[in-house]
GULORO-840771 format. One record per residue: residue in one letter; x, y, z of N, C-alpha, C in turn. Coordinates in steps of 0.02 Angstrom, whole numbers, plus 32768, in hexadecimal, padded with zeros to 4 digits. Layout:
aXYZXYZXYZ...
END
This chain:
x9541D26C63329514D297630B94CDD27D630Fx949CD29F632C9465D298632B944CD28E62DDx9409D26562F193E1D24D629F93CAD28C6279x93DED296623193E9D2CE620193A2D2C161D0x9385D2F261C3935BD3046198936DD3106159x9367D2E261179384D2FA60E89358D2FC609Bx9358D335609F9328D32B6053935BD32F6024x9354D2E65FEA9371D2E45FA6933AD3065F74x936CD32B5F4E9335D3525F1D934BD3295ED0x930BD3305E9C9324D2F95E7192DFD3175E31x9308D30B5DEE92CDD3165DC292D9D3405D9Fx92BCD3785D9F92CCD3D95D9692BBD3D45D5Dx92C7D4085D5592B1D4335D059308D4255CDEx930CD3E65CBE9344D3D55C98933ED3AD5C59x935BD38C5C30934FD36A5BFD9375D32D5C37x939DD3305C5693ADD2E85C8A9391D2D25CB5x933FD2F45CBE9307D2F55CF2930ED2A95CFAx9305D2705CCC92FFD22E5CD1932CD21D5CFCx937FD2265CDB93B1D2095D0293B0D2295D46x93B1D25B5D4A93BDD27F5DA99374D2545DE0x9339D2385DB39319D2115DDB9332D1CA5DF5x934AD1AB5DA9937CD16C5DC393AAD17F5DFFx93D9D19D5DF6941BD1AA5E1093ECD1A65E61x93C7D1E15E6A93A1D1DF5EAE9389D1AB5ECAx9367D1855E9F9340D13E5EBC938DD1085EEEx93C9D1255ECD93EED0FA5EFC9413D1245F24x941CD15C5F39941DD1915F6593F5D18E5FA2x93BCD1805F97937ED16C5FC7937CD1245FF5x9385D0F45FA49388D0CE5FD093C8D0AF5FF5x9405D0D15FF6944BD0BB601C944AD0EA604Dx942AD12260589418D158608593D7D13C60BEx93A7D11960A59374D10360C79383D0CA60EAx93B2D0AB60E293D8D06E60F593FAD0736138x93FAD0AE613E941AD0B9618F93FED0F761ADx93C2D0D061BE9382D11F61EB93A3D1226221x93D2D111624393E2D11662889404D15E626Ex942AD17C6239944DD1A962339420D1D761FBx93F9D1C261CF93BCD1F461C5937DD1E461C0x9361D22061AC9318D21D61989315D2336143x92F8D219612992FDD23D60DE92BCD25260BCx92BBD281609B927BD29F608892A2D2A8602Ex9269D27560189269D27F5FBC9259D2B95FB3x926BD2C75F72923DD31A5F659250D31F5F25x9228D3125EEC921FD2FF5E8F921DD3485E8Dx923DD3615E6A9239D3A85E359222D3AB5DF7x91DDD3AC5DEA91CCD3785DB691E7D3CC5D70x91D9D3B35D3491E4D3E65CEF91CDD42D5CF7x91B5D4415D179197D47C5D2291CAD4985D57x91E5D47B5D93920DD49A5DC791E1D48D5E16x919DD4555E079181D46B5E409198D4245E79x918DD4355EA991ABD3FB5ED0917CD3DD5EFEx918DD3A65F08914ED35E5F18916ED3415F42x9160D3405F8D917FD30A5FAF9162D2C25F9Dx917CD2805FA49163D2545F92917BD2245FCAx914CD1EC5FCC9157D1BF6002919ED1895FF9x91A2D17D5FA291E3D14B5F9191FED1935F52x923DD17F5F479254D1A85F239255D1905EDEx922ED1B85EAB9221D19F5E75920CD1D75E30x91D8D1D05E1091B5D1E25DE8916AD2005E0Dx914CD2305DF59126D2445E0990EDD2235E1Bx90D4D2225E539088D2035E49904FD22F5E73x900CD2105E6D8FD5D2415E8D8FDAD2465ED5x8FF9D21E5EE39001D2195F48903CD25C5F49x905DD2765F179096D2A85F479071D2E55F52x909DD2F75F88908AD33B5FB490B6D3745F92x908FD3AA5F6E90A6D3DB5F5890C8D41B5F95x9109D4185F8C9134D4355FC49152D47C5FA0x916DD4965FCF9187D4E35FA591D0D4EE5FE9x91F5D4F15FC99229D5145FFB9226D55B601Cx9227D56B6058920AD59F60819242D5AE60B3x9243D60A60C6927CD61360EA924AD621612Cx924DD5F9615A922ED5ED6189925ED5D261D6x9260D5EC61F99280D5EA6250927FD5A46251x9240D57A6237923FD55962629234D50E621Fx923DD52961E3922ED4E861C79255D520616Ex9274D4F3613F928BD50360FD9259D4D160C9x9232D49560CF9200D48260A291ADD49C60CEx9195D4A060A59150D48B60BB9114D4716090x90D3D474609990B4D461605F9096D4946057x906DD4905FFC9055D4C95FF29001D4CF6015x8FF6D49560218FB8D49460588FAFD4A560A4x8FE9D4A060B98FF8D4AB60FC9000D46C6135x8FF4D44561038FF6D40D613B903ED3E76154x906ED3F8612D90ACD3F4615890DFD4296146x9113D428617A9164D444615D9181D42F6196x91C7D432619291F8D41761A99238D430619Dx925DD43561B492AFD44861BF92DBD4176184x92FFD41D6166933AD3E461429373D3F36173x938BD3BF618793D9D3D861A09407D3DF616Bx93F7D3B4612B9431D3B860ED93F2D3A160A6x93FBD3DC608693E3D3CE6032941FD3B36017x9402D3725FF59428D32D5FD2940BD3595F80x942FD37D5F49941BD3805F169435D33C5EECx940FD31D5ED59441D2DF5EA3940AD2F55E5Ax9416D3335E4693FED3365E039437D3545DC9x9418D34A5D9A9450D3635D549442D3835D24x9473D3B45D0E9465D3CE5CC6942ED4175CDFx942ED43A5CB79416D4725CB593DBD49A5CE5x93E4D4CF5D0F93B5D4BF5D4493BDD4A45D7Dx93ECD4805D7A9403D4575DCF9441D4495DDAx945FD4415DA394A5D4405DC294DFD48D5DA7x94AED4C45D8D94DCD4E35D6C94E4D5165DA4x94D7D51C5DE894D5D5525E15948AD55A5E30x9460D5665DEF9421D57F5E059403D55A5E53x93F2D51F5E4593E1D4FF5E7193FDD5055EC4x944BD5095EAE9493D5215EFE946AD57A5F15x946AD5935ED19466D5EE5EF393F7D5D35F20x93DBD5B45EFA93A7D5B95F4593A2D58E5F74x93E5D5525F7793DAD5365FC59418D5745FEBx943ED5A85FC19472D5CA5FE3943CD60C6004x9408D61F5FE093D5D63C5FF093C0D6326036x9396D5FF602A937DD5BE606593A6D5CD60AAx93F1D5CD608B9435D5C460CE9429D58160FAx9412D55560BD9421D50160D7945AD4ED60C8x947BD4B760DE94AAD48F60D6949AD4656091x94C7D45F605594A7D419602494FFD3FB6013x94E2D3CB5FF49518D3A05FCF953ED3C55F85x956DD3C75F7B9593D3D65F4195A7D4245F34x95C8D4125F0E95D3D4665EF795BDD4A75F14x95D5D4E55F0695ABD5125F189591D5355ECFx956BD57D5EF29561D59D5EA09598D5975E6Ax95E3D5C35E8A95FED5DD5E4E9615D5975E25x963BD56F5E48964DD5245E279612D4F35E02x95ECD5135E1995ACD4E65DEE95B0D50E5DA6x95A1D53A5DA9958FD56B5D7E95C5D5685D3Ex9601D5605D609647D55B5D46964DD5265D23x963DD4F35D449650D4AB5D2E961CD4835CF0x95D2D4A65CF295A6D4A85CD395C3D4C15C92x95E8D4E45C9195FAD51E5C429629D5165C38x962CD4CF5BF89665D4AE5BD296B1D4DC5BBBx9695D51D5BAE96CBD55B5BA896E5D5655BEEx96DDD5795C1196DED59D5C469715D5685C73x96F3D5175C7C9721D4F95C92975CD4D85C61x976BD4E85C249795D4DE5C0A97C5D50C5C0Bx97A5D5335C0A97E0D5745C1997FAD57D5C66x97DBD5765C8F9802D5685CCC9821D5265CDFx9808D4DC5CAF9824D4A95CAB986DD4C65C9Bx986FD4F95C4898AED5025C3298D9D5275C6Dx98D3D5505C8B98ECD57E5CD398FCD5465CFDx98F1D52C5D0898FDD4DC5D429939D4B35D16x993DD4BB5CD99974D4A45CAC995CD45F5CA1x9924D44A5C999908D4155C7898F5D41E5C1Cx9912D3F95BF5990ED4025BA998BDD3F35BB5x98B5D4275B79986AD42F5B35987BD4265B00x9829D41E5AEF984BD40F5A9E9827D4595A7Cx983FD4725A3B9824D4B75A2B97DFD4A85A1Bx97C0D4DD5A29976FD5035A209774D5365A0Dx9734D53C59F29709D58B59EE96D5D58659FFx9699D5BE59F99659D5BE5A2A963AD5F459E8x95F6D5E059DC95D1D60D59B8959AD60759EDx956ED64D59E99539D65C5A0A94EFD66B59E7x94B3D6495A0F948FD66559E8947DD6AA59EEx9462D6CA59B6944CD71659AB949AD74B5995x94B4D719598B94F4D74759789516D70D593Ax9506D73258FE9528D72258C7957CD71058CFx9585D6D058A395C1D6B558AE95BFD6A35850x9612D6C25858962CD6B7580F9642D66757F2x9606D65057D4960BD60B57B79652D5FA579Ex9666D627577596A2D61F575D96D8D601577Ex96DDD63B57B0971FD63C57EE9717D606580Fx96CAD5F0582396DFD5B8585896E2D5695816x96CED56A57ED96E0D53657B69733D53E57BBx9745D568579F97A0D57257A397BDD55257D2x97A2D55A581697B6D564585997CDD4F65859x977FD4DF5839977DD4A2585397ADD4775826x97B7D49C57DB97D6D48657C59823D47257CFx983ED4B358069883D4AC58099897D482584Bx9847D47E58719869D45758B9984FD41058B0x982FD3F6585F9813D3C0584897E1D39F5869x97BED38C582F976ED35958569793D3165870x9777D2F458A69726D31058C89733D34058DCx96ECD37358FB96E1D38B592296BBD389595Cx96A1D37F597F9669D37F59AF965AD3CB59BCx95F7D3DA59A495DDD3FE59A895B5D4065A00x95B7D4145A1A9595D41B5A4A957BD4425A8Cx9543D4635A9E9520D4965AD7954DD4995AFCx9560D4EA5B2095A8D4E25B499580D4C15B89x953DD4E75B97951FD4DB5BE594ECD49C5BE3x94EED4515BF194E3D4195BC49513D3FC5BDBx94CBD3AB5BE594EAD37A5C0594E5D3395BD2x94F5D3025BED94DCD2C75BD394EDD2C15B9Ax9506D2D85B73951BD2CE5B3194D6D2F85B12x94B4D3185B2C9472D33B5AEA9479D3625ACAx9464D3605A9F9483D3A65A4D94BED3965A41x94E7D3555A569541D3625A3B952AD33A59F6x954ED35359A3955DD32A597795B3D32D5976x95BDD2EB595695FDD2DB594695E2D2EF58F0x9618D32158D49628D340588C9653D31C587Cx9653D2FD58419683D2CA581E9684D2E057D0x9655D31757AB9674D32457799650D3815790x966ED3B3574E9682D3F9575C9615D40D5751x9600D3E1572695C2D3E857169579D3E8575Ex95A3D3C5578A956CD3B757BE956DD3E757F8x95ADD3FE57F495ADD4415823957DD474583Ax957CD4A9581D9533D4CA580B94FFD4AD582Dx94F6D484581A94B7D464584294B1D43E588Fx94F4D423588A94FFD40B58DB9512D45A58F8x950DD49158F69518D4C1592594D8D4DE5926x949ED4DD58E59461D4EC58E39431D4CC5924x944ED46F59249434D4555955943BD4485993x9483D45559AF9482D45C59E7946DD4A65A0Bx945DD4E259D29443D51E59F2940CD5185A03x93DCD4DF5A0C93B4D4EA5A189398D4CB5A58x93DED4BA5A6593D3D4AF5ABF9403D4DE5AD4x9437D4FD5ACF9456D5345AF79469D57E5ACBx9491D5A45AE8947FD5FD5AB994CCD5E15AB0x94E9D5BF5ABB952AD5AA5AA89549D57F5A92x9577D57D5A699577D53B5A5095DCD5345A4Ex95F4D4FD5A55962BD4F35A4F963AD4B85A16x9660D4DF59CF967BD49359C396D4D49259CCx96CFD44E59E29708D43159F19727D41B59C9x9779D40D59D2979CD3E859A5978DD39B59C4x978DD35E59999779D31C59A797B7D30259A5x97BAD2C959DC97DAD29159C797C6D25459A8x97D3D24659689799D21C594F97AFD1C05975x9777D1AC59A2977ED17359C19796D16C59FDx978AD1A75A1497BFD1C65A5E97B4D1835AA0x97D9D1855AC297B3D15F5B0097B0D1975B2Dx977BD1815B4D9765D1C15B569762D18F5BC6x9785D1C25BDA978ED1BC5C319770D1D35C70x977AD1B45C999755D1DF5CDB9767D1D55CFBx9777D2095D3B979ED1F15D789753D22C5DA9x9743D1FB5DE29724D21E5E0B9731D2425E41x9718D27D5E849736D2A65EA4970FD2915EDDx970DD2A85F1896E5D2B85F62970FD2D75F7Dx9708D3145FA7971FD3315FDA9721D3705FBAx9752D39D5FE19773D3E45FD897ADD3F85FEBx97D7D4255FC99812D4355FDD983ED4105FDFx986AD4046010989BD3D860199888D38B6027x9848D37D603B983AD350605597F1D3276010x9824D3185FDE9805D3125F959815D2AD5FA7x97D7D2915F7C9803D2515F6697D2D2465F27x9813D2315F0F97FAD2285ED197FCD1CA5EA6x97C3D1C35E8F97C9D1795E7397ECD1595E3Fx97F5D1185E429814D0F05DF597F4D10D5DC1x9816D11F5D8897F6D13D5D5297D8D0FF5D28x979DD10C5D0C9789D0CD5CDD977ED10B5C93x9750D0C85C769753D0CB5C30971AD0BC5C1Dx9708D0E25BE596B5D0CF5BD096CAD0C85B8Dx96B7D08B5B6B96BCD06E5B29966ED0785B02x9666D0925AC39631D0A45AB39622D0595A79x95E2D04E5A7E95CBD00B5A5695A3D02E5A23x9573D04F5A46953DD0575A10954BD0B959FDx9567D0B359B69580D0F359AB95C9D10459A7x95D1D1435992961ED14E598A9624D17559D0x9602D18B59F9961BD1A15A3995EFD1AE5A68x95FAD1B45AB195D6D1AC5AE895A3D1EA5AE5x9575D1D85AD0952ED2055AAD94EFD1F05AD3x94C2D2215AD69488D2025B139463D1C25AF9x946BD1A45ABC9450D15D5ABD948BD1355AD2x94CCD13E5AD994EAD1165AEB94EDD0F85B43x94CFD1425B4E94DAD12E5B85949AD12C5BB5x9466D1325B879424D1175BA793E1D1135B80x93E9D10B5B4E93B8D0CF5B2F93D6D0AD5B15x9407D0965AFA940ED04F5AD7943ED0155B0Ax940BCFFA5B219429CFBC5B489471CFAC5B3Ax94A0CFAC5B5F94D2CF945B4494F5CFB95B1Cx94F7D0105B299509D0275AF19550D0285AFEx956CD0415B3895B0D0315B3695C4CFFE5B7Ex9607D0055B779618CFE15BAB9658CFF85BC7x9645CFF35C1A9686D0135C5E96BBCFE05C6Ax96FDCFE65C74972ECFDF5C8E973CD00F5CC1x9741D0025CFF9748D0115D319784CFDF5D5Bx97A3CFEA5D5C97DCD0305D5597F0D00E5D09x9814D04F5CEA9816D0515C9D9863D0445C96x9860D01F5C5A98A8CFE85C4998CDD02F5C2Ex98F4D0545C5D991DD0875C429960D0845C7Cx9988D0B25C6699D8D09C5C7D99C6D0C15CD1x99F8D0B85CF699DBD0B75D4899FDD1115D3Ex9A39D1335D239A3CD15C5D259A0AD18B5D08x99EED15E5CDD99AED19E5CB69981D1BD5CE1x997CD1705CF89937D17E5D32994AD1A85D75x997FD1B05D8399A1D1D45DAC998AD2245D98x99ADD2225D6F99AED26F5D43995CD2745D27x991FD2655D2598FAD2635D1798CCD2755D5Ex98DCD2455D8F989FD2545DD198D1D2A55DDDx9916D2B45DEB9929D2DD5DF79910D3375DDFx990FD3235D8B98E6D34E5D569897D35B5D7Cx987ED31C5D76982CD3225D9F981FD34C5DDAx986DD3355E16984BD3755E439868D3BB5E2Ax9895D3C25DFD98ADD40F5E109875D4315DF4x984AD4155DB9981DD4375D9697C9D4535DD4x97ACD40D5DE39782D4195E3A979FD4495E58x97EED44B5E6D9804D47D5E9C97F6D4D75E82x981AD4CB5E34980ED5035E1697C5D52C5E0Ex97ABD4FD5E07974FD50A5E10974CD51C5E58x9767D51F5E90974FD51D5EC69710D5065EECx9715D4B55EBA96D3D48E5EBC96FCD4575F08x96ABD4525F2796B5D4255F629678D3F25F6Bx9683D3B65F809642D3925F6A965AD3475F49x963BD34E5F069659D3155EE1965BD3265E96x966FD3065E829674D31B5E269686D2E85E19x967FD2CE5DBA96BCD2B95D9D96C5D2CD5D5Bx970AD2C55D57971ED2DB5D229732D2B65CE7x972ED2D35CA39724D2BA5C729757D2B85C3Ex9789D2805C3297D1D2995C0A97B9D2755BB7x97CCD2985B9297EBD2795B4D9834D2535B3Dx982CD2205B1C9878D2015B18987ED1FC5AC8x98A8D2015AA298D4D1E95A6898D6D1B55A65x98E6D1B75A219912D1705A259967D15D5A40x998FD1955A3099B6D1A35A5E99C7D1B75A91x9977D19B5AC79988D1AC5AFF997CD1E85B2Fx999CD20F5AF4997FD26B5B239932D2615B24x9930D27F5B6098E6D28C5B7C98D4D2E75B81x989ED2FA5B869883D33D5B90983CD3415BBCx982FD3715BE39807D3715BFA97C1D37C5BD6x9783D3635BD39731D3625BBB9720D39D5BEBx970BD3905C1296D2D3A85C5D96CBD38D5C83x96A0D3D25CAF96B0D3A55CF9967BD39F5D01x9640D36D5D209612D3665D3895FED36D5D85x95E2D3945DA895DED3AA5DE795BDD38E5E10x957CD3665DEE9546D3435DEA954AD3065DEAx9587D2CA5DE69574D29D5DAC9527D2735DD6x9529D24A5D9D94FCD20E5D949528D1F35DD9x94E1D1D55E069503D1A25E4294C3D16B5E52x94BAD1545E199483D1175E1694D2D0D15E30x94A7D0A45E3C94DFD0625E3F950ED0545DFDx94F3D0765DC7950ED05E5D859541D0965D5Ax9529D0CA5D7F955ED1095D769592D10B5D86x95BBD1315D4C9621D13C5D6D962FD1575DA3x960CD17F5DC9961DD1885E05961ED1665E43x95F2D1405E5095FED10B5E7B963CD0CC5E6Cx962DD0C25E359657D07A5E2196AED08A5E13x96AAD0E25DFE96F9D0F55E179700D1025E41x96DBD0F05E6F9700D0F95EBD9707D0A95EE0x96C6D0805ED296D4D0435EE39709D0205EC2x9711D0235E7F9762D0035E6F97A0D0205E9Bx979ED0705EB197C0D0805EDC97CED0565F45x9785D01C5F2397A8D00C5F729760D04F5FAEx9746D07C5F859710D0A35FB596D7D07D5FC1x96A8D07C5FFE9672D07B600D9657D0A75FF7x9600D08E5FC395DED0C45FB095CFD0E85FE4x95A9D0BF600C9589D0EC605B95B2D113607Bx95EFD0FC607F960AD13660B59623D177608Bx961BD15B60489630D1B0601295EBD1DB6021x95ACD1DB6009956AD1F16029957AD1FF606Cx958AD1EF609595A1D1F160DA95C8D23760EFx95F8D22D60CE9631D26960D6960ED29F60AFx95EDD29D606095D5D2D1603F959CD3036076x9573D2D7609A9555D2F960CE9570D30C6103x95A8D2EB612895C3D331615495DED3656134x9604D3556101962ED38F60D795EDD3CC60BDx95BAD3C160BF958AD3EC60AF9575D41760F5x9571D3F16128957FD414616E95A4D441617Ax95DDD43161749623D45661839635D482614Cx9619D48C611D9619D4C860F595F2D4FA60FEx95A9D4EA60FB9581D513612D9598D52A617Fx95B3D4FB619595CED52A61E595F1D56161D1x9622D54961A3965FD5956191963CD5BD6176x9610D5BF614095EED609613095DCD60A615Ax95AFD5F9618C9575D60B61C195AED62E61F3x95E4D62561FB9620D63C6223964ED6846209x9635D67361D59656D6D061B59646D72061C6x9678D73761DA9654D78A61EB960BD79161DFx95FBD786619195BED7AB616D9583D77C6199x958CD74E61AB9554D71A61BB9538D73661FEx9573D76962329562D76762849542D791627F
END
């Protein structure tokens, strides 16, 4: 294979804008590490949506070149000055959360008719919407735990859903169906705080789900790469929460030390069996291809249920997605590796369909 052109896109219009820059900074640099097989072109999506090539992959600065994606014969970036564009052989998206990993971002490199990494529209879109993949989690025959969903602009009977929580008992976890990172989720621990944890997570999504809780859950992950039949999936670990009653966005990135990974996670070998197994049928069910991971709840007795799936994850050095694959015995590089041909060879087959000739 000749040397590949690859722009990682990173940043966007998200509340995870921070983290999808981390995650990238080591995307870049385990990608830049072997120019004999590419070339890589940064490209910051800064809060607004506008895009900046940059010389190192980072945070914005006055040296980047303001770029615009363009359907062009002979080049898909260029600048808005004119002084360059260029071809990608593969868009690397490594961003998260709203805006980039929920489809939007897939439907204009599917626009484009470039090749990228992960998911497509509908599985993004899918996997993004905590309902949506729980309910096809449940169709795949993976246990949930019960919900309801209030919306904003549409009156919801205080009463009924008070009743509701009463009979499937507190906790609850309040939280945005389309929403990442733990933002807008409260954990409800008495009937009084309700009301208001659904007041506050509406005000990051038009939807809101509260959940039934497990109070102290351990909460799991098993990671994905590939498609179809040709899935592998990693040692499941475990994220132990320190600071807080559960894995909440200070836990897991401002307070130093807020929790702590076991990789691979002290659980029975059949669980974990039945657990990576659960992980792909749910990806499969999504008709997601790419990478993901997925997110289990455990008991104290053990039964587990599926959270969400993340389509996107975090792939900094310190993130569950890499480190459940390296306890698995994977090379990070050659997973990046395969994610970019597999982005090839998906693009050949559409590009190979009736509608395409």
């Amino acid at each position: 294979m000749s040397r590949l052109n690859i722009v990682v896109l990173y940043g966007g219009k998200s509340t995870e804008h921070e983290v999808s820059v981390h995650s990238a900074q080591t995307v870049c640099r385990m990608l830049q590490a072997k120019p004999e097989k590419y070339r890589i072109y940064p490209v910051f999506i800064d809060k607004q949506g506008f895009w900046f090539l940059q010389k190192e992959c980072g945070f914005k600065t006055p040296q980047d070149v303001a770029v615009t994606p363009v359907l062009r014969a002979d080049a898909n970036v260029a600048a808005l000055d004119g002084s360059l564009a260029f071809k990608a052989d593969v868009f690397f998206p490594v961003l998260h959360g709203t805006n980039c990993e929920d489809g939007t971002m897939q439907g204009l490199l599917e626009t484009l008719g470039v090749p990228y990494v992960g998911c497509g529209v509908l599985a993004s879109a899918m996997g993004m919407d905590k309902e949506i993949s729980k309910l096809l989690a449940a169709q795949a025959g993976v246990e949930i735990l019960p919900y309801v969903t209030v919306s904003r602009g549409e009156a919801y009977d205080k009463a009924e859903l008070e009743a509701w929580v009463k009979e499937v008992g507190l906790p609850v976890f309040v939280k945005p169906v389309r929403l990442g990172s733990s933002v807008g989720v409260r954990k409800v621990k008495k009937l009084e705080e309700l009301h208001d944890a659904v007041s506050f997570a509406l005000q990051f999504d038009s939807d809101v789900m509260i959940e039934k809780g497990i109070d102290r859950a351990r909460e799991l992950f098993c990671a994905i790469y590939g498609e179809g039949e040709h899935l592998k999936t990693s040692a499941c670990g475990e994220l132990r929460t320190v600071a807080g009653e559960f894995f909440d966005y200070n836990a897991k990135y401002i307070v130093s030390g807020g929790c702590e990974t076991n990789v691979p996670a002290n659980i029975a070998q059949d669980t974990e069996i039945c657990m990576r197994e659960d992980a792909a049928a749910v990806f499969r069910t999504l008709r997601a291809s790419g990478l993901a991971r997925v997110d289990f709840l455990m008991d104290k007795d053990g039964r587990y249920y599926f959270s969400e799936i993340n389509t996107l994850p975090g792939m900094s050095e310190t993130s569950l997605f890499p480190q459940l694959f390296e306890a698995s015995g994977e090379d990070y590089g050659q997973i990046l590796d395969g994610l970019i041909r597999l982005a090839l060879d998906v693009r050949a087959r559409k590009d190979a369909l009736a509608l395409n000739r």
